[in-house]
Every structure is written in C-alpha cells, then in structure tokens.
N, C-alpha and C positions, 0 to 999 in steps of 0.2 A: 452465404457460400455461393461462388460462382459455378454456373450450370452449364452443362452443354448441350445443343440440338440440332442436329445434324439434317433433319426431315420436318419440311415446312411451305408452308404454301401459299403464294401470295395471287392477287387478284390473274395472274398470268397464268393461274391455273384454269382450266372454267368454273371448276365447282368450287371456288375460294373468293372471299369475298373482298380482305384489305390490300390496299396500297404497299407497294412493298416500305416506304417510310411508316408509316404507321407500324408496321409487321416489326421493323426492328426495334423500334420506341415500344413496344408491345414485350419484346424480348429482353430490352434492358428495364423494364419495371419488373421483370418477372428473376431480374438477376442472371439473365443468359447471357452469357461473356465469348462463348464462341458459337458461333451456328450456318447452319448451307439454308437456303431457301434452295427447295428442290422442286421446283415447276413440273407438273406434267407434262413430259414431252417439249419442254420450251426453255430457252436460256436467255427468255428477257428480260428476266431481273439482275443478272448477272450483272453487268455493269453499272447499273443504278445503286443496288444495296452495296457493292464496293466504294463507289463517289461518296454516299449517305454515311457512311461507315469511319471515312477515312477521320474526322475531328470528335470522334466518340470510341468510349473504353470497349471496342467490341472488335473482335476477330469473325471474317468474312470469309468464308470459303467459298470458292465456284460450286453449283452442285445444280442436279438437273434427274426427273425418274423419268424412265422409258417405259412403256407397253410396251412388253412384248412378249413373243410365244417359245415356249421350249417342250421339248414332246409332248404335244397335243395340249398342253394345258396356258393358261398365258399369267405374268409376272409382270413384276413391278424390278427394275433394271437401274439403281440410282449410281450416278457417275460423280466424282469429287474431284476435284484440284486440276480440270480440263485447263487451257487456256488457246491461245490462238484467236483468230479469225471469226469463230466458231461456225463458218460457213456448212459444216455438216451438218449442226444442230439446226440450223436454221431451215436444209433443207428436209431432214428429219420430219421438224413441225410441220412441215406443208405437204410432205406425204400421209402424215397420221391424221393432219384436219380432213385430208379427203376420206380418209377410210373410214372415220368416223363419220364425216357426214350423211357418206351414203347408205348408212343402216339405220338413219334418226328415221325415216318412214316405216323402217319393219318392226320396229320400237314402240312406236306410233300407232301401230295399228295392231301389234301383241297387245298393246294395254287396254283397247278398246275390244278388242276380241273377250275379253275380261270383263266386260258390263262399266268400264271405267268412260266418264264423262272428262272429255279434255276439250280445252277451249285452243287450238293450235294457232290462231294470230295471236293471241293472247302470249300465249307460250313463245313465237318467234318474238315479240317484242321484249319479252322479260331476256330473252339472250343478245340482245342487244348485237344482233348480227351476227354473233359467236353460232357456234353447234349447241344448240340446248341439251343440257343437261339432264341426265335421271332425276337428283335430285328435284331440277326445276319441274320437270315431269310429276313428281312428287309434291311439289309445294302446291301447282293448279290443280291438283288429285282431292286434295286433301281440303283446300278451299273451296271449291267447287259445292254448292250446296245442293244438287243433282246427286252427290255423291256421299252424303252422308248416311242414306241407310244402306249402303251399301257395305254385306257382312265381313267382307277381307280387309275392311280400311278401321273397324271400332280398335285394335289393339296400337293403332298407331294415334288416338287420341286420348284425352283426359289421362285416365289412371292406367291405362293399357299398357301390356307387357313390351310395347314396342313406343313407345311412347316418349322414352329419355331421350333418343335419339331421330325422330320420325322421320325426316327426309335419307339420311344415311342409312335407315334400316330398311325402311320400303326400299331402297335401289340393291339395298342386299339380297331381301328375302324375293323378289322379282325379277334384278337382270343377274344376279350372281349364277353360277357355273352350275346348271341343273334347274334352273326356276324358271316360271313358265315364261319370264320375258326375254331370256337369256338370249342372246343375238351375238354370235361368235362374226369375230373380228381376225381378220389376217394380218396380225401383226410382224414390224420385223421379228426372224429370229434373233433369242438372245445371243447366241453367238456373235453374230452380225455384230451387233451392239455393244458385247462386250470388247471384239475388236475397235468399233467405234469411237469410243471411251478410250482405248487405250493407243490407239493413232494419235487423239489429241492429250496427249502425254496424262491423260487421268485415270481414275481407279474404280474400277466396277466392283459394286459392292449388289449385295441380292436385298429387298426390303421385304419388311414383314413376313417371313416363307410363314408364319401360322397364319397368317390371313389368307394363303392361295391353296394352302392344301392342311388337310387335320391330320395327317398319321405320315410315319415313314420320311420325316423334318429332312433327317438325314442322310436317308439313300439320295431324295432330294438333290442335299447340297454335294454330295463323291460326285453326281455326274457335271452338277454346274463347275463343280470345281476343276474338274478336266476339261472343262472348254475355258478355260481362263478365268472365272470369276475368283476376286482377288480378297473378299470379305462378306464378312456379312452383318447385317442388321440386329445383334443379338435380343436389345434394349426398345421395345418397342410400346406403344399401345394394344395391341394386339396378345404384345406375349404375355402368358402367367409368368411367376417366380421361376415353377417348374420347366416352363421349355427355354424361358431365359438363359437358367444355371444348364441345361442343357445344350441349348446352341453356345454359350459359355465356354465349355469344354468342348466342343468341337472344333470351334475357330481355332483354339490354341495348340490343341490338340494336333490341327492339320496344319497349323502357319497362316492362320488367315487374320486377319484383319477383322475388331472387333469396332462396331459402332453404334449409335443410338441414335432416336428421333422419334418425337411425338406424331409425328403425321399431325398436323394443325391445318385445320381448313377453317376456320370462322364459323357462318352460322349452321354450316350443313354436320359440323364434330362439333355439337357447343358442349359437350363435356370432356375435349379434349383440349388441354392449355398448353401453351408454350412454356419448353423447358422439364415436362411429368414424359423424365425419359426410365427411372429407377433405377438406374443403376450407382453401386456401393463405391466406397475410395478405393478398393482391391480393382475393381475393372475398370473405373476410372483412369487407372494408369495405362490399361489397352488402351485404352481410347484416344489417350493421348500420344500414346505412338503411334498409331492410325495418321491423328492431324499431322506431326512431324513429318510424315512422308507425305501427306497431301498438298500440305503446307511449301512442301522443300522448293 
C-alpha cells in the first residue's frame, strides 16, 4: 500500500543527517508515493528532490517549516505547494541563521552553568560551519567521559527512561519551553509567515500543535485560524489516536485542511521512520484533497 508523508527532513536541516537523494530512495523502499521534505526554515531541497523525483513513481511537493512565535509561545509554521523564485524563503533562512546564531553562547554556557563538560572546538567542528545544534550539544554531552557520573545524564544512557531517544530527549528535557536551558528566540511572527506562504501562492498548514503545547489543542487552533492558517497537521508523531481523532474533527469541522507527517530526522528521531504517519483509508481521502489543492 502506497503511503503518504508530508513532514520530513533532509541534511538542509541542521539536526537531520541524509542527503535529500538518499531521503527519497529511503521513502520509496518504505513504499512512500507522495511526500514534502520540509527543511527547517530552508527551501534548499526543493529543487533538487523535484529533478531526483522527475524518472521515479513518486510525487514531490514543495514544502518548507518555519520557527516561528504566536502569542508569547513559538511554533512550527509548515508551508506546501509554494513556487516562484523563492527569494523570500531564502531571505527568511538568513534572517533565522542570525537569530539563532546569537543565543548558541547563552546555550553554551546555560549547559555549563549545569556541571556539563563541553568541548566547544570540538563542537564547532562537528557543525561543520553550520550553527551547532542541541542535539550535537547533546551527543559531546554524553560522550564526554568527564561527564559520566554526572547524575542528570544516567537516564539518557544504557537502560534509562530517556534512553530510546537520547539526543532528541536531552534537547527536550533542557532547551524545551520552561527547562533550565531554554533560551527564547525572537522569531518571525506567524502571522508574518502565514502571509508569507500565501504571497508565494502556498498553503500554511500548523505542525505537530501536541508537541508545542499539552492542553487547550484547540482554542489553539480558533486563533491561528483567524489569522490565516489554512490546516493542520492532524496525523503526526507526536499525536496519540486520541488528539488525532480529535484535531480529526476539527479541521473538518471548521474547513481546514487535513495532513500528515512523520517528522523524520535520521539519527537524532532513530525511532521515527519514514511514511509512520497513522492515518486510516476514511482520512486518507482528506488528505488527498489537501494534495489536490497544493498540487493544483
């Protein structure tokens, strides 16, 4: 049975590891027939995974996620079926490389205020020029044998309850929204954004809303929805059954646009695969009216 996945991440992300060929030859052993690689902030795949695309059974959507902030809290902002020039996205990426770059020091030194031993040339060489990453922060964390008795790092090794996932989890339980590393970033607003998206003739959709906030999914979505957001993510990694069949009935409920996607990063989600989007043949068929219009 062919799959779909909408949310996906190729080396153009920082914290994603493959090549966007490999990503799609990844997606057609995995039986994925239509899918967006949605870069962080970035539309450098776009053209490439369309060229790679064009003499194999697989449908290519443009697609791209944003950081960005909506009352006081900040989101995940994924755009589909853009085209053009893409000269906004581009300059997009070069405003958000600065913003992020200039908190990597307060990051840096939240972790070490922590009793955490980091090797920082070490660290700037593994980002290979890029803005290092949490997770990378994490993997010299964790290697670092200065820091092994150290008592906040045991549940992220061997049999530890953080353990399945240990770079992804430590950047959760440390820089996520309330954790001691957390270092708030001035993102665009989404509004901004979801005009942005929709200047270049695409479709703003909201990703994962259970991964940015736990309660109140959908008062949530009534305000993003009055500023333009056009869909949402219902089908996720993130979601249970429960808030799935939930945002389910919202989207349809208000005329929104329903979609799906693994979030796939390589080795930083290694238990998250390409194409484990869950959703059944009954919202399958949203889904496909989604692509119809993205597609058009």
């Amino acid at each position: 049975m062919s799959k779909i996945d909408l949310h996906m991440h190729s080396e153009f992300s920082l914290d994603a590891d493959l090549p966007v060929e490999i990503l799609i030859d990844r997606c057609l052993a995995n039986q994925v027939s239509t899918l967006a690689i949605t870069d962080h902030n970035s539309v450098n795949s776009v053209h490439i995974a369309k060229k790679y695309a064009q003499d194999k059974d697989v449908t290519v959507l443009s697609g791209i996620e944003i950081d960005c902030s909506f009352q006081g809290g900040n989101y995940h902002l994924l755009g589909y079926g853009f085209n053009g020039d893409m000269t906004d996205f581009h300059d997009l990426e070069k405003l958000i490389t600065k913003l992020q770059a200039d908190v990597v020091p307060v990051k840096l030194q939240k972790l070490k205020n922590l009793g955490f031993w980091l090797d920082e040339d070490h660290l700037y060489q593994l980002a290979k020029g890029n803005i290092p990453q949490e997770e990378q922060m994490a993997e010299l964390i964790l290697e670092d044998e200065r820091n092994i008795p150290h008592p906040l790092l045991s549940v992220y090794r061997g049999d530890g309850a953080r353990a399945d996932m240990p770079l992804i989890n430590f950047y959760w339980d440390f820089f996520g929204a309330g954790k001691p590393c957390h270092t708030p970033v001035a993102y665009p607003a989404l509004t901004d954004m979801v005009s942005l998206i929709k200047s270049n003739n695409g479709i703003p959709i909201i990703a994962h809303i259970g991964a940015n906030v736990k309660t109140e999914h959908l008062n949530v979505l009534d305000e993003m929805k009055a500023v333009g957001v056009m869909g949402v993510e219902v089908f996720s990694s993130y979601h249970d059954a429960e808030l799935a069949n939930k945002l389910y009935g919202y989207a349809l409920e208000n005329d929104l646009f329903v979609t799906c996607g693994s979030d796939f990063h390589g080795k930083n989600k290694p238990k998250i695969e390409v194409g484990t989007c869950n959703y059944d043949s009954i919202s399958e068929k949203s889904i496909k009216q989604f692509l119809e219009s993205a597609l058009a």
